[in-house]
C-alpha atoms as a printed R data frame, in Angstrom:
    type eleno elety resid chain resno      x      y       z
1   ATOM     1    CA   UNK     A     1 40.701 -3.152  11.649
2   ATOM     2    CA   UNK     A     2 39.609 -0.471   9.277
3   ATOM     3    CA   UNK     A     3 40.640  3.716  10.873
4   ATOM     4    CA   UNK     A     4 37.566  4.455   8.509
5   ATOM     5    CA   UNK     A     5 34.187  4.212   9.181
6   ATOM     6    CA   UNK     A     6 31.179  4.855   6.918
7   ATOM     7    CA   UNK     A     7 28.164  5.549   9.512
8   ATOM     8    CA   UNK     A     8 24.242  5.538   8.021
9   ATOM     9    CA   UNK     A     9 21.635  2.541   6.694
10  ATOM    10    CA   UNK     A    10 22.662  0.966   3.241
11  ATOM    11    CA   UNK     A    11 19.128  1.941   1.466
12  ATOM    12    CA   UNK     A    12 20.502  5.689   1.317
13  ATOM    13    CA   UNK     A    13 21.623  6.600  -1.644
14  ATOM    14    CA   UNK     A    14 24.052  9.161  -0.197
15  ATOM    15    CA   UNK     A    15 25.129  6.717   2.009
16  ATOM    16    CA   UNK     A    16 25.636  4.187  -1.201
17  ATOM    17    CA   UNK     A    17 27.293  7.189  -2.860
18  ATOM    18    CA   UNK     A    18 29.989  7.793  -0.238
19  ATOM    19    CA   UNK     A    19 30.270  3.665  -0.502
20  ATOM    20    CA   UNK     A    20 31.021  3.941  -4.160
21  ATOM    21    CA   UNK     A    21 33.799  6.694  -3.363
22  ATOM    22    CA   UNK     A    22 35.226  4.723  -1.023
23  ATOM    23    CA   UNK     A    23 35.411  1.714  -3.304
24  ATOM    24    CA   UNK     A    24 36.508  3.337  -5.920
25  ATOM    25    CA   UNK     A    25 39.796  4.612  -3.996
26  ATOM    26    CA   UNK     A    26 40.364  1.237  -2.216
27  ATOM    27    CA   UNK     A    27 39.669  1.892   0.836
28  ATOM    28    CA   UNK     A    28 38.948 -0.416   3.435
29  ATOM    29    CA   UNK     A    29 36.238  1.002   5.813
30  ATOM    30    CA   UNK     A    30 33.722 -0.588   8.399
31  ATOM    31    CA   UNK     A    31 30.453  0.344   7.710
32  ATOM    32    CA   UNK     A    32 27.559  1.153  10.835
33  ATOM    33    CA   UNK     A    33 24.104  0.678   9.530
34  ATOM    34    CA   UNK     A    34 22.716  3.625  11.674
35  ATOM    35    CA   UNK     A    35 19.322  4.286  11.254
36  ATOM    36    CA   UNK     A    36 18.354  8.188  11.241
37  ATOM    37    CA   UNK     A    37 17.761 10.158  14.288
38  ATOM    38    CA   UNK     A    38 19.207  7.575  16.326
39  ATOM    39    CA   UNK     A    39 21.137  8.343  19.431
40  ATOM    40    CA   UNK     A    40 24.243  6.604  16.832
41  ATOM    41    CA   UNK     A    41 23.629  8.793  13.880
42  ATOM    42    CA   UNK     A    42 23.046 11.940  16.785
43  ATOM    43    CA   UNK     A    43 26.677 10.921  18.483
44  ATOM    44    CA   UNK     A    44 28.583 11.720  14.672
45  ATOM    45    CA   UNK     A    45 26.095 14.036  12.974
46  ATOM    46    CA   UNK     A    46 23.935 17.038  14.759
47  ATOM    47    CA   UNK     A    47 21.416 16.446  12.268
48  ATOM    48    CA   UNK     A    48 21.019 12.494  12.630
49  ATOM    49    CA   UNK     A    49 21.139 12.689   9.369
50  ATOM    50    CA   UNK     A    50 22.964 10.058   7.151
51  ATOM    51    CA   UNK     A    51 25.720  9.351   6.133
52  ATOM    52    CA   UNK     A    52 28.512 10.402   8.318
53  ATOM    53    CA   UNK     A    53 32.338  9.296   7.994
54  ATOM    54    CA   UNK     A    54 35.298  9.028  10.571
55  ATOM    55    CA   UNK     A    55 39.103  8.602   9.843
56  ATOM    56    CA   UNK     A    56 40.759  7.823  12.445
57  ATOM    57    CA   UNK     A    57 39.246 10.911  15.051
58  ATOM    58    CA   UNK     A    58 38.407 12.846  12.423
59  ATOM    59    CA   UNK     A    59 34.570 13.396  11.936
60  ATOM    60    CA   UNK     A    60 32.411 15.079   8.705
61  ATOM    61    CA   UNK     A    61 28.964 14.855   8.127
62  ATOM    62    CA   UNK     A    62 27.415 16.058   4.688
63  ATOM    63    CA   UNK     A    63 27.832 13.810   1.466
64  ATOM    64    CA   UNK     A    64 29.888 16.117  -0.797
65  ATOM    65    CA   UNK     A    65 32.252 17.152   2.000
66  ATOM    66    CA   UNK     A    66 33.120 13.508   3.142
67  ATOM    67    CA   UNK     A    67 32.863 12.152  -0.771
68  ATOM    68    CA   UNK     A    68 35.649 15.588  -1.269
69  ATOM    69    CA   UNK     A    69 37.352 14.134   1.368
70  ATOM    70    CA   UNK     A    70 37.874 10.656   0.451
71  ATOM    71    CA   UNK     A    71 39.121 11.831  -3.427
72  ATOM    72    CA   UNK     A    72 41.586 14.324  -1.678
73  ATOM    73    CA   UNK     A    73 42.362 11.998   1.724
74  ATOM    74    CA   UNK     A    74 43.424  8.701  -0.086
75  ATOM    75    CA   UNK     A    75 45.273  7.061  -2.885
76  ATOM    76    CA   UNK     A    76 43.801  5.389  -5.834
77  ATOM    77    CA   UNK     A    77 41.679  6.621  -9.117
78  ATOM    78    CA   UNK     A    78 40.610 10.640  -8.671
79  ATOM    79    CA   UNK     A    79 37.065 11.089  -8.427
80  ATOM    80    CA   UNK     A    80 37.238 14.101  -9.927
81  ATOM    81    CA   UNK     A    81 38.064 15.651 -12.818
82  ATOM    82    CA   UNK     A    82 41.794 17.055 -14.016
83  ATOM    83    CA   UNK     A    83 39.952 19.816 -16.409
84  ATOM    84    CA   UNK     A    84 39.493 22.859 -14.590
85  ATOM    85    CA   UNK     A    85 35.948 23.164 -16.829
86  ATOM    86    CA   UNK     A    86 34.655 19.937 -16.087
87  ATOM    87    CA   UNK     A    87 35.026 19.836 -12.375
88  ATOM    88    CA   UNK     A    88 32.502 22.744 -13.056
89  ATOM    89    CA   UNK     A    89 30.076 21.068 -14.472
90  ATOM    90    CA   UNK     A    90 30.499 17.822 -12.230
91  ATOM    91    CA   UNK     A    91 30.045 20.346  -9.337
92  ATOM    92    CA   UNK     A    92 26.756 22.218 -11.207
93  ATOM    93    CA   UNK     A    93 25.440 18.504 -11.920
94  ATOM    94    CA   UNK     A    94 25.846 17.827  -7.874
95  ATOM    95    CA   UNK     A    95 24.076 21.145  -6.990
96  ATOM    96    CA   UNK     A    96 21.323 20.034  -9.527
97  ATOM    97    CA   UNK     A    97 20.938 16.485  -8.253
98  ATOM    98    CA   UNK     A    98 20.789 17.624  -4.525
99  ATOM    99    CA   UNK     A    99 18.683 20.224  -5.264
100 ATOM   100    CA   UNK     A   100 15.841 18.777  -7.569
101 ATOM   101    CA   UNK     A   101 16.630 15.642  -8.629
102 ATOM   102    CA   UNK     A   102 16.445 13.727  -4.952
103 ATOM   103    CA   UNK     A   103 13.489 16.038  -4.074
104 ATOM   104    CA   UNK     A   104 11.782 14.736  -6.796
105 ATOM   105    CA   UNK     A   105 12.813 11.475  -7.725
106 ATOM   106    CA   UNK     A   106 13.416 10.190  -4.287
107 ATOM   107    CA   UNK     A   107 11.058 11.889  -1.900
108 ATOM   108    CA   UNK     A   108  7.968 12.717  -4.214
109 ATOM   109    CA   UNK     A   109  8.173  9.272  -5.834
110 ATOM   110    CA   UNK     A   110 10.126  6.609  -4.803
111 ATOM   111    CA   UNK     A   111  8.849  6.908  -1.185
112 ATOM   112    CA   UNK     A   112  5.721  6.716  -1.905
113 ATOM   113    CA   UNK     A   113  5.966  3.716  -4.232
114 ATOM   114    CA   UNK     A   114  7.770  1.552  -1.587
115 ATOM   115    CA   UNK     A   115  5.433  2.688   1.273
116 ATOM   116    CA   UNK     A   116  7.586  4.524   3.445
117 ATOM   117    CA   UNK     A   117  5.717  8.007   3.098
118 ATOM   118    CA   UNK     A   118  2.130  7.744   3.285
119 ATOM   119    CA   UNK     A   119  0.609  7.759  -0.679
120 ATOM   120    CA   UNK     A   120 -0.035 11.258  -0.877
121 ATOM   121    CA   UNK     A   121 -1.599 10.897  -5.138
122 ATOM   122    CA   UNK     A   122 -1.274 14.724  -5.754
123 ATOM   123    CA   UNK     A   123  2.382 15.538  -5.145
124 ATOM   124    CA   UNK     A   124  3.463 11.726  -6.783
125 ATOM   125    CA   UNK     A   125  1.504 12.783  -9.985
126 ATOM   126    CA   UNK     A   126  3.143 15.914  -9.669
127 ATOM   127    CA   UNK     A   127  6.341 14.508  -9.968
128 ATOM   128    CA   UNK     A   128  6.261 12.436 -13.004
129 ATOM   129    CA   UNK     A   129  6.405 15.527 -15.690
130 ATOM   130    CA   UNK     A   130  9.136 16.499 -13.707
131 ATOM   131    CA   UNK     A   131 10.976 13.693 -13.397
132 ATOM   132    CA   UNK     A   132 10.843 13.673 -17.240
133 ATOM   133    CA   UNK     A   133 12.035 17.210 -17.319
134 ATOM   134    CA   UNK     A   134 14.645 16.157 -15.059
135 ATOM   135    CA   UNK     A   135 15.758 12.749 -17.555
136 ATOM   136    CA   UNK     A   136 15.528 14.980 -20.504
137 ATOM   137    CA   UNK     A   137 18.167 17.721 -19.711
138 ATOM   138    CA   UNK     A   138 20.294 14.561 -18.057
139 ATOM   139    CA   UNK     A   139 19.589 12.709 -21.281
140 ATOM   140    CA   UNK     A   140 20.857 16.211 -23.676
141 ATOM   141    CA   UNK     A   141 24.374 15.623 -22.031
142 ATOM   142    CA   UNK     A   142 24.501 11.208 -21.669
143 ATOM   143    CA   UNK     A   143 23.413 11.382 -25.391
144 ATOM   144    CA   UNK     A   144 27.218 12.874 -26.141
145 ATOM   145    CA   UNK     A   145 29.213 12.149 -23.220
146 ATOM   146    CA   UNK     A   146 29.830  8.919 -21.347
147 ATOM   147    CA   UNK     A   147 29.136 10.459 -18.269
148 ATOM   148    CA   UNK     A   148 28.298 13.641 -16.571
149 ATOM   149    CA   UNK     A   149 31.583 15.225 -16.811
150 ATOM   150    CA   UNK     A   150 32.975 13.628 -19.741
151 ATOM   151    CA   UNK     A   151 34.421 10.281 -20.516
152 ATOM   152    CA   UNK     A   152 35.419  8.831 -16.993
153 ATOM   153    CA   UNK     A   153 32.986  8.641 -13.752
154 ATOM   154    CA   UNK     A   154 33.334 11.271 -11.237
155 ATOM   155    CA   UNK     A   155 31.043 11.820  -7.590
156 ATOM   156    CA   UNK     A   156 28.607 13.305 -10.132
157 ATOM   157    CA   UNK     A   157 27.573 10.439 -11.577
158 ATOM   158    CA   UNK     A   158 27.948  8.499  -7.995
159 ATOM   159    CA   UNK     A   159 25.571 10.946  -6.774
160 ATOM   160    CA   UNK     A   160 23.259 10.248  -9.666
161 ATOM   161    CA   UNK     A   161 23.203  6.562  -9.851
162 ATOM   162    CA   UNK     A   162 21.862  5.452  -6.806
163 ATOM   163    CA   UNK     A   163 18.495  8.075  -7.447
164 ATOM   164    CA   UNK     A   164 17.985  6.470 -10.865
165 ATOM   165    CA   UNK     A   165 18.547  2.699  -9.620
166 ATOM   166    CA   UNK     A   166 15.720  3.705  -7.318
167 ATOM   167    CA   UNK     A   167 13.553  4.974  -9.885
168 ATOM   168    CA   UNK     A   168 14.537  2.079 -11.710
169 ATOM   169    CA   UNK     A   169 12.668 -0.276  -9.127
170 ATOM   170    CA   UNK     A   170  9.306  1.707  -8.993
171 ATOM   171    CA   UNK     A   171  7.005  1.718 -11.792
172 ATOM   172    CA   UNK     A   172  7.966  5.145 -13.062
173 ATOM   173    CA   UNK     A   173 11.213  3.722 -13.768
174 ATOM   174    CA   UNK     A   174  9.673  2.752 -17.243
175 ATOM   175    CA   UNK     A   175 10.698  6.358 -18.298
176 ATOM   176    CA   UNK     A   176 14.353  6.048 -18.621
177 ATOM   177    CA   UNK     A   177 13.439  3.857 -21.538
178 ATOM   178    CA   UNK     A   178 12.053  6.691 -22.914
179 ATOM   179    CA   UNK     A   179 16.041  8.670 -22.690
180 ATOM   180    CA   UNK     A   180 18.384  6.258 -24.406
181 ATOM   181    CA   UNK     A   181 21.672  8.491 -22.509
182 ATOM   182    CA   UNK     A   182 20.311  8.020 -19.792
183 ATOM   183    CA   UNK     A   183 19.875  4.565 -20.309
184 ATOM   184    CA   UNK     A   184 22.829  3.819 -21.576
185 ATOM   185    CA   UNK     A   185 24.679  5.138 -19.064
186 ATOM   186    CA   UNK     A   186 23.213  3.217 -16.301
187 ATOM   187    CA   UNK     A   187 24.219  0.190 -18.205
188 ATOM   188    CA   UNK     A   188 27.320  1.521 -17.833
189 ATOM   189    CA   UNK     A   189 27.202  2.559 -14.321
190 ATOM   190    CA   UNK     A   190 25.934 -1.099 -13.412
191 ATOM   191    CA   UNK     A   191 29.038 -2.606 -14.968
192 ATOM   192    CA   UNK     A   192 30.864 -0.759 -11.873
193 ATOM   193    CA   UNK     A   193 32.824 -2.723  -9.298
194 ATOM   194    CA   UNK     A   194 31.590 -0.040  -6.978
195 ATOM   195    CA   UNK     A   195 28.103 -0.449  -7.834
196 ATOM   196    CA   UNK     A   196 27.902 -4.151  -7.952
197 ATOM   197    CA   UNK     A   197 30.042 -4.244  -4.582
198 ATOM   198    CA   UNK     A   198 27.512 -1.481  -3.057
199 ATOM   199    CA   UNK     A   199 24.052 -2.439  -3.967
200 ATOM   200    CA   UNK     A   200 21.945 -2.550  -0.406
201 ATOM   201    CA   UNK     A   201 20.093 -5.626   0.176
202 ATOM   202    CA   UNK     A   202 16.769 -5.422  -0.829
């Protein structure tokens, strides 16, 4: 049995994010589909937020601490960038994703398109300029670079992904047509071991 434990429900995309880290390095984990603000999540994260992650008894909570764990904890491909410059920008693309691209691509869209926030018409049509905003300046850098950082995955883009396969699902998700880097890259993504191996079930 696994000493690593990936704690949090699979339709998270920073849960699937730390599952694509993990994957990446090769490491075998057993994963607890904790639901939020359950007494489970409560017991390994004061928020009941998700995810969480154990090794061994050792506990974090907080996606890019556990994801800067794994690269720096385990063997196997980094996760991050050599380049003293473009662990930069994979670290301003994180801070960027967190900060506007979930809010408004996950919580003012996506969730109300699948019905697990009540339709609330105002702040989704709110979100679609930005959104577009959002796939432009993504698309300005995909359009020259393979990927966020330059030409090899890091947690940036396995931050990223799972938010745009979720857009990709929702009728919005029409857009990213619209931003051939973008695009292009989540054809890329989607050739992935870790993001064929991680995809929740539906």
């Amino acid at each position: 049995m696994s000493d690593v434990t990936l704690y949090g429900f699979p339709l998270s995309t920073y849960v699937r994010t730390i599952h694509m880290a993990l994957h990446e390095k090769g490491v075998a984990f057993e994963h607890l589909h904790h639901a939020p603000n359950t007494s489970e999540m409560l017991a390994v994260n004061p928020t009941g937020k998700v995810p969480a992650f154990s090794h061994g008894d050792f506990t974090l909570y907080e996606t890019l601490a556990i994801a800067n764990y794994i690269d720096e904890a385990f063997d196997g491909p980094a996760l991050k960038p050599s380049d003293v410059k473009q662990r930069g920008i994979m670290n301003q693309w994180i801070s960027y994703i967190n900060a506007y691209v979930f809010p408004t691509m996950i919580h003012d869209l996506v969730l109300f398109r699948v019905e697990i926030k009540p339709l609330n018409q105002a702040v989704l049509d709110a979100a679609i300029p930005t959104t577009k905003d959002q796939l432009s300046l993504l698309d300005a850098t995909l359009a020259k670079s393979e990927y966020l950082a330059g030409d090899t995955a890091s947690l940036a883009d396995y931050f990223l992904y799972p938010i745009i396969a979720f857009l990709g699902m929702v009728p919005e998700g029409s857009l990213i047509a619209d931003y051939p880097g973008v695009s292009a890259w989540k054809a890329r993504m989607e050739e992935k071991d870790c993001v064929k191996e991680s995809a929740p079930s539906m």
